[in-house]
FIVEXFI-281359 format. One record per residue (C-alpha): x, y, z; residue number from 1. Coordinates in steps of 0.05 Angstrom, whole numbers. Example, Ala and Ser with C-alpha at 12.3 -4.5 7.8 and 13.67 -1.06 7.14 Angstrom:
2
<rec east="246" north="-90" up="156" num="1"/>
<rec east="273" north="-21" up="143" num="2"/>
***
This chain:
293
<rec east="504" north="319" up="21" num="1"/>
<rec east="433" north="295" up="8" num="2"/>
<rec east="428" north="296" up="-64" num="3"/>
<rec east="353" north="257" up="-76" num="4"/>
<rec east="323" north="307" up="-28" num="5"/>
<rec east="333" north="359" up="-76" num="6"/>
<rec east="293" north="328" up="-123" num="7"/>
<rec east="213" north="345" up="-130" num="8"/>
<rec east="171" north="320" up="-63" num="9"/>
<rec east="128" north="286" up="-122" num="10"/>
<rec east="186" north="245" up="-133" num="11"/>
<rec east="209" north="220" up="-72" num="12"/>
<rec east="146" north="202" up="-51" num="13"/>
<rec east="126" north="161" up="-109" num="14"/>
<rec east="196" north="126" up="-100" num="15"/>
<rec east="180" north="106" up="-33" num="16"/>
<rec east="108" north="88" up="-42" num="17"/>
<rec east="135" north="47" up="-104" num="18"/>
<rec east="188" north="11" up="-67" num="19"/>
<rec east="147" north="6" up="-5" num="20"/>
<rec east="87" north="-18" up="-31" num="21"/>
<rec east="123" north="-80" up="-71" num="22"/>
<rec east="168" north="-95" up="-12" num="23"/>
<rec east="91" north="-95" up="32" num="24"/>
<rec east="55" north="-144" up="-16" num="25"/>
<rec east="105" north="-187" up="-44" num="26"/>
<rec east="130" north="-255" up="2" num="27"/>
<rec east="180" north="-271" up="-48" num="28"/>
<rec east="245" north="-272" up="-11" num="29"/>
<rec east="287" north="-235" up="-66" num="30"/>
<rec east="248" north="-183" up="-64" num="31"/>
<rec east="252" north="-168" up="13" num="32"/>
<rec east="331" north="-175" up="15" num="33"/>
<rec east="332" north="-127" up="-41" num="34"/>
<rec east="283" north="-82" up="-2" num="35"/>
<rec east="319" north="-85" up="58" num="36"/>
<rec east="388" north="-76" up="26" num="37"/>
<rec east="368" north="-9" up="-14" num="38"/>
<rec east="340" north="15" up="49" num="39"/>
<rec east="401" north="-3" up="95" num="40"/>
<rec east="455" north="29" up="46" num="41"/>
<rec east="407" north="93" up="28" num="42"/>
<rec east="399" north="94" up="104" num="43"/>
<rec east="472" north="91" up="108" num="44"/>
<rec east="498" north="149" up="64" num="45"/>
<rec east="450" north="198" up="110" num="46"/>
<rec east="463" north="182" up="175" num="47"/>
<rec east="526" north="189" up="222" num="48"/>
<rec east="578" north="127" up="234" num="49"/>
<rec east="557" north="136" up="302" num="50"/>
<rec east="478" north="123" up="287" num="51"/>
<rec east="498" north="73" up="235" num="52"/>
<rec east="528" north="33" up="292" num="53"/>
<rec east="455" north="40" up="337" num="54"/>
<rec east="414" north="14" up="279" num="55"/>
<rec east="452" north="-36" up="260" num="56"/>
<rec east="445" north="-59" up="338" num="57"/>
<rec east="376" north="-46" up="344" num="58"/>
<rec east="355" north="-75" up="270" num="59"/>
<rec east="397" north="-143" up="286" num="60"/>
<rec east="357" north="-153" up="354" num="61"/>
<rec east="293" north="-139" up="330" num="62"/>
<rec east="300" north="-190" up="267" num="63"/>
<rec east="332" north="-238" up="314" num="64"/>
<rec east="261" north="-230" up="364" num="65"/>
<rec east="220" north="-231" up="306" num="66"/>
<rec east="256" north="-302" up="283" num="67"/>
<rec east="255" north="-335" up="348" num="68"/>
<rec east="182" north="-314" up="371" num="69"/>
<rec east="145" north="-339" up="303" num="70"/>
<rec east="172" north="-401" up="311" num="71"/>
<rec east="142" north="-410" up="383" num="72"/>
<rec east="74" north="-376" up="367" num="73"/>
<rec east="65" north="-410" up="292" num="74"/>
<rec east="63" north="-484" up="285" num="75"/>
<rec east="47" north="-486" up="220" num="76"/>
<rec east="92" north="-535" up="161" num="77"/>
<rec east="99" north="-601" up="139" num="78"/>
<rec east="181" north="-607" up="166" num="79"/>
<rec east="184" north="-614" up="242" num="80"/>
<rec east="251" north="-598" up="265" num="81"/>
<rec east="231" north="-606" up="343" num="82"/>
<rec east="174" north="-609" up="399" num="83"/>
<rec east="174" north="-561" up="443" num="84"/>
<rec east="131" north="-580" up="507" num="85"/>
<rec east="83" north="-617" up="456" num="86"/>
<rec east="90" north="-557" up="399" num="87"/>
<rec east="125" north="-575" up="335" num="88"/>
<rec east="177" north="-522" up="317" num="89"/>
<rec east="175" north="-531" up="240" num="90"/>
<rec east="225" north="-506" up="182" num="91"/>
<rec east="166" north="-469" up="153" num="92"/>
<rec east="160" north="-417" up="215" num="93"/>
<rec east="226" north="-418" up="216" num="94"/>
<rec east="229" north="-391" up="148" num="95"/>
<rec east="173" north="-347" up="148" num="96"/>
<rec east="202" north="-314" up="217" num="97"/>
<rec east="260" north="-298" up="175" num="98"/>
<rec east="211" north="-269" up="119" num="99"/>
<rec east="169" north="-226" up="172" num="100"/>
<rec east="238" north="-188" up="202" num="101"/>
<rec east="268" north="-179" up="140" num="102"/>
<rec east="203" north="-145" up="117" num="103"/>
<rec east="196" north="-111" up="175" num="104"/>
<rec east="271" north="-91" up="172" num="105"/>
<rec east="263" north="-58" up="107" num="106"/>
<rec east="200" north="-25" up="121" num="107"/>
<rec east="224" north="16" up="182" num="108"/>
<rec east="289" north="29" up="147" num="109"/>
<rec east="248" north="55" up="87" num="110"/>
<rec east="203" north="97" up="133" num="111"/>
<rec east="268" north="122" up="173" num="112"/>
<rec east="294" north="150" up="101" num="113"/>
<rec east="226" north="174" up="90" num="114"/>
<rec east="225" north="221" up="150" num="115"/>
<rec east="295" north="237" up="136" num="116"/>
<rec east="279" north="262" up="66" num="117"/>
<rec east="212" north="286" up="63" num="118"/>
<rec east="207" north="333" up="113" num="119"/>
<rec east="143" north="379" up="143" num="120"/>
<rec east="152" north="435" up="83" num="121"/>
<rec east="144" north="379" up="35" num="122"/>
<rec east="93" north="346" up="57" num="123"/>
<rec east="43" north="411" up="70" num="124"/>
<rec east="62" north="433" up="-1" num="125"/>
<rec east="36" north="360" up="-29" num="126"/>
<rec east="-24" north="349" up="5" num="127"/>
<rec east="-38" north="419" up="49" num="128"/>
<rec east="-93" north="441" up="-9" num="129"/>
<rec east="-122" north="367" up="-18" num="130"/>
<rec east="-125" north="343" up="52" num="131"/>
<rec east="-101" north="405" up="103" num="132"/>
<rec east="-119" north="378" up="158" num="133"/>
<rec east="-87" north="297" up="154" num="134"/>
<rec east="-14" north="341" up="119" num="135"/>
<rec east="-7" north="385" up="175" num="136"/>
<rec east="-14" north="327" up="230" num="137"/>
<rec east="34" north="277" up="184" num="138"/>
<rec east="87" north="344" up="188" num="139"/>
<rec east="78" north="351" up="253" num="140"/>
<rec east="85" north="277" up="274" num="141"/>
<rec east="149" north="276" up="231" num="142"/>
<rec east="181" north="335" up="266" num="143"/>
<rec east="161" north="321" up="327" num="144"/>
<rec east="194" north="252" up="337" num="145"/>
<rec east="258" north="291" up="332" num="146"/>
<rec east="244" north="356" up="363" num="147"/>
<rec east="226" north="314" up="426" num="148"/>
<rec east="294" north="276" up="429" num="149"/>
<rec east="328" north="344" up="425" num="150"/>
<rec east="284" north="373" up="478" num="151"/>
<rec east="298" north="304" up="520" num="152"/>
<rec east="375" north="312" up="514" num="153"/>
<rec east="374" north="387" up="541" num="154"/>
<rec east="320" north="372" up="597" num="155"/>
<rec east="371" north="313" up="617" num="156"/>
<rec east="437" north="353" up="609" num="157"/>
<rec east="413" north="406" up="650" num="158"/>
<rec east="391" north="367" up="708" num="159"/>
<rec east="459" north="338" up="713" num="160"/>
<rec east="487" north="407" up="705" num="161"/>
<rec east="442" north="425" up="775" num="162"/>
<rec east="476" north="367" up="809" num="163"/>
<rec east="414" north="322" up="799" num="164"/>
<rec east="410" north="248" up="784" num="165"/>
<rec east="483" north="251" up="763" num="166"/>
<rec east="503" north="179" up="796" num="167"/>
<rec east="501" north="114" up="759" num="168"/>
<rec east="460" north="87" up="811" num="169"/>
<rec east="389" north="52" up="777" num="170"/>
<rec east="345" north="94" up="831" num="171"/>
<rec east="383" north="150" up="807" num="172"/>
<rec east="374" north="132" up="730" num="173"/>
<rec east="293" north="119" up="732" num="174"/>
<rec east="282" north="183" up="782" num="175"/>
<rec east="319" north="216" up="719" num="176"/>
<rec east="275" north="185" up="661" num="177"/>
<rec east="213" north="201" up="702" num="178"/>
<rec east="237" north="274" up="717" num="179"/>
<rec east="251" north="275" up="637" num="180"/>
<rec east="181" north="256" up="618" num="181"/>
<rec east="148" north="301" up="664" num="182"/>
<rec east="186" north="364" up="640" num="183"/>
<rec east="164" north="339" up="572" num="184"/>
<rec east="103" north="324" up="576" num="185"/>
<rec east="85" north="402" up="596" num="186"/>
<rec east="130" north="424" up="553" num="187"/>
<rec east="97" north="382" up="492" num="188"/>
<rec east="25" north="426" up="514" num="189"/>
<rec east="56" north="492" up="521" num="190"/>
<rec east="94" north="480" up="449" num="191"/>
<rec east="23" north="447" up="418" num="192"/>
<rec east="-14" north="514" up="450" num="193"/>
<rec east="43" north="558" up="419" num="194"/>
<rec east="33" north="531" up="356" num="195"/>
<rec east="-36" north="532" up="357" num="196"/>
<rec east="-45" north="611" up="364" num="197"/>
<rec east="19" north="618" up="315" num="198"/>
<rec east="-33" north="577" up="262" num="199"/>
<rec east="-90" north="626" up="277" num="200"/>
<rec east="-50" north="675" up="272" num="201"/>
<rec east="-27" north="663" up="211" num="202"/>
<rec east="-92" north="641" up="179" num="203"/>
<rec east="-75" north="572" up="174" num="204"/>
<rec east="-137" north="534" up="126" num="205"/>
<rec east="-173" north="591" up="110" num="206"/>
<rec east="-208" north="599" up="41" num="207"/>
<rec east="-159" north="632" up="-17" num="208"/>
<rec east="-99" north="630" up="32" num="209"/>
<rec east="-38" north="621" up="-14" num="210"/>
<rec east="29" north="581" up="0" num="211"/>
<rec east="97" north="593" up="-23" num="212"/>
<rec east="146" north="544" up="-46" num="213"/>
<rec east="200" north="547" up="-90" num="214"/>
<rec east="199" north="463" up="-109" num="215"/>
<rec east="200" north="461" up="-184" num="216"/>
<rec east="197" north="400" up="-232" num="217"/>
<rec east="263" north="394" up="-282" num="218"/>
<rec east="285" north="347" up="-330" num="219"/>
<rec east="322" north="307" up="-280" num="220"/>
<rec east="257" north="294" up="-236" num="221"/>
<rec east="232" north="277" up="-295" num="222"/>
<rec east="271" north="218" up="-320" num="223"/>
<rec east="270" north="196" up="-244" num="224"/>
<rec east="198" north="191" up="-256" num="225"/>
<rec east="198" north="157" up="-319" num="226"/>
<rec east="252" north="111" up="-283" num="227"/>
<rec east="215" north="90" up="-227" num="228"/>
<rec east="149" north="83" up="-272" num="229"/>
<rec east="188" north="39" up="-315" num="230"/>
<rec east="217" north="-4" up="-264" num="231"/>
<rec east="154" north="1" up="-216" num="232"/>
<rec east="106" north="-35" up="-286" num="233"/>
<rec east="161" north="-87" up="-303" num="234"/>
<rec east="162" north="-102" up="-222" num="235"/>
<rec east="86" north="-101" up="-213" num="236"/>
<rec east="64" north="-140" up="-281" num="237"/>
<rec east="113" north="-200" up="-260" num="238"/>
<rec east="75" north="-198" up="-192" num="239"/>
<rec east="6" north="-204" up="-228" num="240"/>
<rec east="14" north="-259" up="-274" num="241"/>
<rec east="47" north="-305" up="-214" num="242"/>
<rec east="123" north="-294" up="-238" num="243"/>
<rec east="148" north="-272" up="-161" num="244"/>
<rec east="96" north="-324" up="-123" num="245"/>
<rec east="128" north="-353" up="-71" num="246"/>
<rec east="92" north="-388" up="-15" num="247"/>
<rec east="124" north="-415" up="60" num="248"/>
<rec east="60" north="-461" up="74" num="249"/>
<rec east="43" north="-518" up="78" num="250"/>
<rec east="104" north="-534" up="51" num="251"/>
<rec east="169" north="-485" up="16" num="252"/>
<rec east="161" north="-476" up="-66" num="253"/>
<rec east="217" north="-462" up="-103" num="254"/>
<rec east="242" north="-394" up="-111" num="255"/>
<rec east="223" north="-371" up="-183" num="256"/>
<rec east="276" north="-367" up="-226" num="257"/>
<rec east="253" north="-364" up="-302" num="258"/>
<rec east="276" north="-310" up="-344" num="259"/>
<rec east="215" north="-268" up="-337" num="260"/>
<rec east="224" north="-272" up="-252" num="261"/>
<rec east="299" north="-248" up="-256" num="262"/>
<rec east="287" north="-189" up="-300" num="263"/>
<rec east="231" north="-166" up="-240" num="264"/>
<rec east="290" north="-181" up="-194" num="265"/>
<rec east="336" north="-135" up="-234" num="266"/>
<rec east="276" north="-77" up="-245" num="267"/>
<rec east="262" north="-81" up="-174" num="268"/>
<rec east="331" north="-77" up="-145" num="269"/>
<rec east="345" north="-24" up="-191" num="270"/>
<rec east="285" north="12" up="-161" num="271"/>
<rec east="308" north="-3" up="-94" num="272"/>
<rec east="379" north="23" up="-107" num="273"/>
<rec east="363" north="79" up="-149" num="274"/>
<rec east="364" north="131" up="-83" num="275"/>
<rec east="432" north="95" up="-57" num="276"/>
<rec east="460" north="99" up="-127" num="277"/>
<rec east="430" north="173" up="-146" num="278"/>
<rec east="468" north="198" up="-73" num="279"/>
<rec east="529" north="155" up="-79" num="280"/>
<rec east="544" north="189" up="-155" num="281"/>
<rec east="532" north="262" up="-132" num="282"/>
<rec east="586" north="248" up="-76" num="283"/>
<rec east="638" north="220" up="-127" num="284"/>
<rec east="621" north="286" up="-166" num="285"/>
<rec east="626" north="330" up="-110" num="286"/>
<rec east="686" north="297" up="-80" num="287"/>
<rec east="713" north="308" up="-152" num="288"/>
<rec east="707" north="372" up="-169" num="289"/>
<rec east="728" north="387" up="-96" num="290"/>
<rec east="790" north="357" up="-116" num="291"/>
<rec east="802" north="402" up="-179" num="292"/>
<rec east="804" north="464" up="-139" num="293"/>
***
């Protein structure tokens, strides 16, 4: 089940531009762990155990590059931990290593959801009478990250089908990939032609063309809305008068911890876990009323 994409596209894309956009601008470290932990268990609840098990691989080894590099490129801070051929490796980079991949962590898990959730019909239907031309490549980029991975997998499965490539030998393996990419690649211009004509065809951006949709706002987009709104001003107005500042040179300051920071905290992790919570309580229902039957 995927229970917030049946809520307005208006909706969903506020909530991630909201989430996002906090998660972007803000270096306070609360703030990223609770980005990156509503991303990772909203990311969760829509993917397979099987995927679940390649993110978590892929996520771990990127953040673990991203804290080991900064440290060798950045020699900024006050605390020297070590020299490395001359270069101080200091507690600061250190730190702020950590700070770039968990921010870069939740941002790709964010946009993963994204793409997951707002898909190509949503996004012509929010901006395809404002700005045609930029909706129709952002739906096409989304679907065709996908729709290329399928076509990879078939163009792949049936050369091994023919008896090609099919050792584990590396010549064998990289012959394979570069067979792959050259049966994509003209099959990526045929499909882009295709599509194309079917556009002409179908009078695609011309003046008093009309689109169907059947998305329609109800009361529960609506206190979503108010919700996120709510959460979003509490978030943003501790942000502007300095209650979430957090800096990582020249030296570490203190993480904030008045009153006034912790409620942000809470507003923004409840922004943050408001798709994870929204999905996880129309599974209980469903697995409930499954039950009764």
């Amino acid at each position: 089940m995927r229970a917030f994409s049946s809520l307005h596209p208006a909706v969903s894309m506020l909530h991630f531009a909201a989430v996002v956009a906090v998660g972007m601008f803000s270096t306070n470290p609360v703030i990223e762990v609770l980005s990156l932990a509503g991303g990772a268990l909203f990311c969760a609840t829509l993917t397979s155990p099987e995927q679940k098990k390649k993110d978590a691989v892929f996520y771990v080894f990127m953040m673990l590059a991203v804290v080991i590099t900064n440290p060798l490129f950045s020699h900024n801070g006050v605390t020297e931990l070590l020299f490395i051929n001359g270069n101080p490796i200091t507690l600061e980079s250190v730190i702020y290593g950590c700070y770039m991949a968990v921010t870069a962590a939740s941002v790709m898990l964010w946009f993963k959801v994204f793409g997951e959730i707002m898909t190509s019909d949503k996004i012509v239907f929010l901006f395809g009478r404002l700005l045609p031309q930029i909706s129709l490549v952002l739906s096409m980029a989304f679907r065709y990250v996908p729709l290329i991975k399928r076509q990879a997998v078939k163009v792949s499965r049936a050369q091994k089908a023919m008896g090609l490539y099919s050792s584990e030998k590396v010549v064998d393996r990289i012959r394979s990939a570069v067979s792959v990419i050259s049966v994509l690649i003209g099959w990526s211009l045929e499909n882009a032609v295709e599509t194309a004509k079917s556009m002409k065809a179908r009078g695609y951006g011309l003046k008093g063309k009309t689109n169907y949709s059947d998305f329609r706002f109800t009361k529960t987009d609506f206190c979503f809305v108010f919700g996120c709104l709510f959460l979003l001003v509490i978030t943003v107005s501790g942000m502007a008068i300095g209650k979430l500042d957090f800096y990582y040179y020249p030296s570490i300051t203190a993480v904030p911890s008045d009153i006034y920071s912790l409620i942000c905290y809470a507003a923004y992790g409840l922004l943050a876990f408001l798709p994870f919570t929204f999905e996880s309580g129309e599974m209980i229902r469903w697995k409930y009323y499954k039950s009764r039957i």
